[in-house]
N, C-alpha and C positions, 0 to 999 in steps of 0.2 A: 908081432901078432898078440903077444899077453900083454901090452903096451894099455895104460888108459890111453885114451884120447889129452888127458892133461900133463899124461908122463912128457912128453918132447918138451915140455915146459914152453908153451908157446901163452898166448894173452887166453884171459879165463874168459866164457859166454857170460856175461851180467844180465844180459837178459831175461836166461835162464832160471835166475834170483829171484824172490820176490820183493817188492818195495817193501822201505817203512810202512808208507801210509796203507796200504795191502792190510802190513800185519799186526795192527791199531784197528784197524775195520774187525777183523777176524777175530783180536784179543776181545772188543766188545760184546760181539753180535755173542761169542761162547759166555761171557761172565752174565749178559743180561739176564738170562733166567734163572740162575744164581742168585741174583744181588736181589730180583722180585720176591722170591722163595724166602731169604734168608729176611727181607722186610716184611713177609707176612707173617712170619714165625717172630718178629718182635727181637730176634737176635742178631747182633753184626758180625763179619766176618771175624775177630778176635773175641767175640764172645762176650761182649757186654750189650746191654740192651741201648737202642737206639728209638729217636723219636717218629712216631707214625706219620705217613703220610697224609693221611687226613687231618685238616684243621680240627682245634677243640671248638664246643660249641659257646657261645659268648655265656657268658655270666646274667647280665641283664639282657632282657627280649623285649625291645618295643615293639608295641602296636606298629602292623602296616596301615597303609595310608586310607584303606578303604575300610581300618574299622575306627571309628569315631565313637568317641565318648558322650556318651548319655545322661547328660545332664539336665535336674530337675530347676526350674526359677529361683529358686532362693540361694540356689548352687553358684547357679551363673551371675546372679549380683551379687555378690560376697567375691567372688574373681574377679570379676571387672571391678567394685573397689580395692582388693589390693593391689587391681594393676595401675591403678589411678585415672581411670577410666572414667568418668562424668557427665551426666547429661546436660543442655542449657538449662534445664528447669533447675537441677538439681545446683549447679553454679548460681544461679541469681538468689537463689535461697540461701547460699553460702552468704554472698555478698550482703543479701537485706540484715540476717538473723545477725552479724558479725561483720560492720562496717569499719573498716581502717580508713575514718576520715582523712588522717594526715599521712603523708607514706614518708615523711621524715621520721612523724611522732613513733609511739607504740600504741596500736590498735589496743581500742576499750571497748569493753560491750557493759552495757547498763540493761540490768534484767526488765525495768520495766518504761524499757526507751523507747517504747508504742504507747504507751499506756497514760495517762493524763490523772495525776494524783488528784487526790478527792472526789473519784468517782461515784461515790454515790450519792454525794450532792450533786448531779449532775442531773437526776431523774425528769424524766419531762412529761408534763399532764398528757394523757392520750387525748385530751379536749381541748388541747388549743389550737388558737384558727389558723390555719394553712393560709387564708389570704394573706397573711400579713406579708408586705415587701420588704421591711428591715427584720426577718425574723432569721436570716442568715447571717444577715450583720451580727445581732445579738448573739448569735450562738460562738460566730467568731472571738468574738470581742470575748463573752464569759470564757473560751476555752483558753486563749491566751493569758488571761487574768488567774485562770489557774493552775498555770503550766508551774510545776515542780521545779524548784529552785537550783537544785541538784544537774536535773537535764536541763536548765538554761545554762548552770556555769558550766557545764562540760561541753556543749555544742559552742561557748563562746571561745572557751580554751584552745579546743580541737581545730574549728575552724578558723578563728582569727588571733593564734598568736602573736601578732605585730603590735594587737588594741592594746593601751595600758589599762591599767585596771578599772573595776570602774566601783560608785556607790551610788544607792538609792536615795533619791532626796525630793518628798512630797510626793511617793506614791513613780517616778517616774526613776529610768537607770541614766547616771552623765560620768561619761569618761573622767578621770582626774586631773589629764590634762589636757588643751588642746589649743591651738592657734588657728589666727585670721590674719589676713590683709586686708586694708583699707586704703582707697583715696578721696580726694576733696579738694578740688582747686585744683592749686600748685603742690599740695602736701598728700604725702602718703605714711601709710601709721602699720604698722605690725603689733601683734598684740598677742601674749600668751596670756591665756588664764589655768590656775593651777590651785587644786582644793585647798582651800586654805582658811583666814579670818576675814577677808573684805579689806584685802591693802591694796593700795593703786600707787604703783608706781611709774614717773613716766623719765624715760633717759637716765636711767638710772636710777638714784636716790631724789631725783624731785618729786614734790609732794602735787596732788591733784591742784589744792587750792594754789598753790602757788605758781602753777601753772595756767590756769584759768582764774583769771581774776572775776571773770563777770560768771555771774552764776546761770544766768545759760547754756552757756561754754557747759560748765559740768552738769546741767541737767539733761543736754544732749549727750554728753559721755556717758550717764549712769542711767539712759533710758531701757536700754537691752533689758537690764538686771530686774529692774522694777517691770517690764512685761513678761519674765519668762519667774518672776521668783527667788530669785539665786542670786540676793543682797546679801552681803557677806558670809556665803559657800566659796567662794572662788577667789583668789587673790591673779590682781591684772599686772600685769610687765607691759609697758607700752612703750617702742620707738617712734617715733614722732622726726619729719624733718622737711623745708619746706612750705611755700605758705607761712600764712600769719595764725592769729589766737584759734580765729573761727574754722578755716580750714583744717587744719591742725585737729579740732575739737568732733567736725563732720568725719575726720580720716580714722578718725580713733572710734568713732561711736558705729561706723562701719565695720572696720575691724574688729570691735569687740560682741557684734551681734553675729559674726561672721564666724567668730570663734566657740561662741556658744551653742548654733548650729550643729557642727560638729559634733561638739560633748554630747547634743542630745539633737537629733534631726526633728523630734517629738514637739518640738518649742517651733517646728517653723510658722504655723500659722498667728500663735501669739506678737513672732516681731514683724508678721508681715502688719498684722493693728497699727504698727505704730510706725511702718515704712523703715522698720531699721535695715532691713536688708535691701534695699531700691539705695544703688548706687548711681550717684548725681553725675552726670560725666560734665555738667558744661564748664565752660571752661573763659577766661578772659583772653579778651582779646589783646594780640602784641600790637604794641604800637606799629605805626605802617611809615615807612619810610616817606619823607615829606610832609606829615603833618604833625600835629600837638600830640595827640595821642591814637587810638584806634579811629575815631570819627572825627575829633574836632579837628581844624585847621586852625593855622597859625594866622593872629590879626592882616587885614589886606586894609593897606593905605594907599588912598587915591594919589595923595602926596607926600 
């Protein structure tokens, strides 16, 4: 009768017991308002200060989206050029005022590369007659006559660095050097002409005269020269091969009106005078198989 129920030593109620998980539920739900307390008080359970739970506020504060920046014109282009931002108008103006003719070369600007030096010899009567029909020609003509020496050699540089150089000779500009092809007959002729004393060389070191013995022969060679001017400005190199004296003489006088061309395209009307550029194509006839020659036949005997 004063026995517990556990004296007989029999198996103990567990049930009885609480679980772990029970008493983790219970150990929380008692520290919770503890652990709240002791965070609003800024102190931790050992007694040193501990970080709040609220976040700090940022440092910098951007604008939200719906307040926008108020910006006056002169504001907002000054932004948009340092973002590199551009209008077409304001691009083509880049391009005219600051042309990089070559995109190999390096871009040049010439302060007065619109402008037509000696302009105020340019002045024009407010009286003269508007009917005139060559009164545009004229204008052309004087403004090119007075184009600044400076802005032609640099537009020649810029855009055609291939040309060799060139010099002025009677008022007109001929490149220093330049070649032609020629034919005539059976013969064809190559010919370089190059600034020089007035030497003609042909195949080499042979001399004109001894080349053309008939002076025809070399009055058709040395015709270009004497229509365009430029008797001994240019020295002639001439290959010659083919054909006889005369051929030979037509293939060269071709070529060398064909070369001077070239030096100056300004000469073409002068050698058209005198047909040096009208290239002769005809040609001889080959003999024909069965007779004497192209036409004749071979004698016919009755007996």
């Amino acid at each position: 009768p004063g026995r517990s129920k556990f004296a007989g030593g029999g198996a103990r109620d567990r049930s009885a017991l609480p679980s772990p998980r029970s008493l983790a539920s219970a150990m929380r739900r008692a520290l919770g308002p503890l652990r709240r307390a002791a965070a609003a008080a800024g102190v931790s359970e050992g007694g040193a200060a501990v970080r709040p739970l609220e976040p700090r506020p940022p440092v910098v504060t951007f604008p939200e989206k719906k307040q926008r920046m108020q910006l006056s014109v002169e504001e907002a282009l000054y932004l948009a050029k340092e973002a590199g931002i551009w209008t077409t108008r304001e691009v083509q103006l880049q391009i005219v005022r600051s042309p990089p003719f070559s995109p190999r070369e390096k871009p040049f600007l010439l302060e007065n590369f619109f402008e037509v030096a000696d302009t105020d010899d340019r002045s024009r009567d407010a009286d003269s007659d508007d009917d005139d029909p060559h009164q545009f020609d004229n204008e052309a003509a004087d403004v090119s006559a007075e184009a600044d020496p400076a802005i032609h050699g640099a537009i020649q540089k810029y855009f055609r660095p291939d040309l060799p150089p060139k010099f002025w000779h009677r008022g007109e500009e001929w490149l220093t050097i330049a070649e032609g092809k020629g034919t005539r007959k059976r013969a064809t002729a190559h010919a370089v002409v190059a600034r020089g004393s007035g030497i003609f060389k042909v195949n080499g070191e042979q001399d004109m005269f001894s080349r053309w013995p008939l002076i025809y022969n070399r009055l058709d060679v040395c015709q270009p020269f004497k229509l365009t001017g430029t008797a001994g400005v240019f020295d002639v190199f001439v290959n010659v091969k083919g054909g006889g004296d005369g051929g030979q003489a037509g293939a060269t006088r071709l070529a060398v009106a064909r070369a001077l061309f070239e030096a100056n395209p300004a000469c073409h009307d002068r050698l058209q005078q005198g047909f040096c550029l009208l290239e002769d194509t005809r040609q001889k006839m080959s003999k024909m198989p069965g007779k004497q020659g192209a036409r004749s036949r071979y004698a016919w005997t009755k007996r």
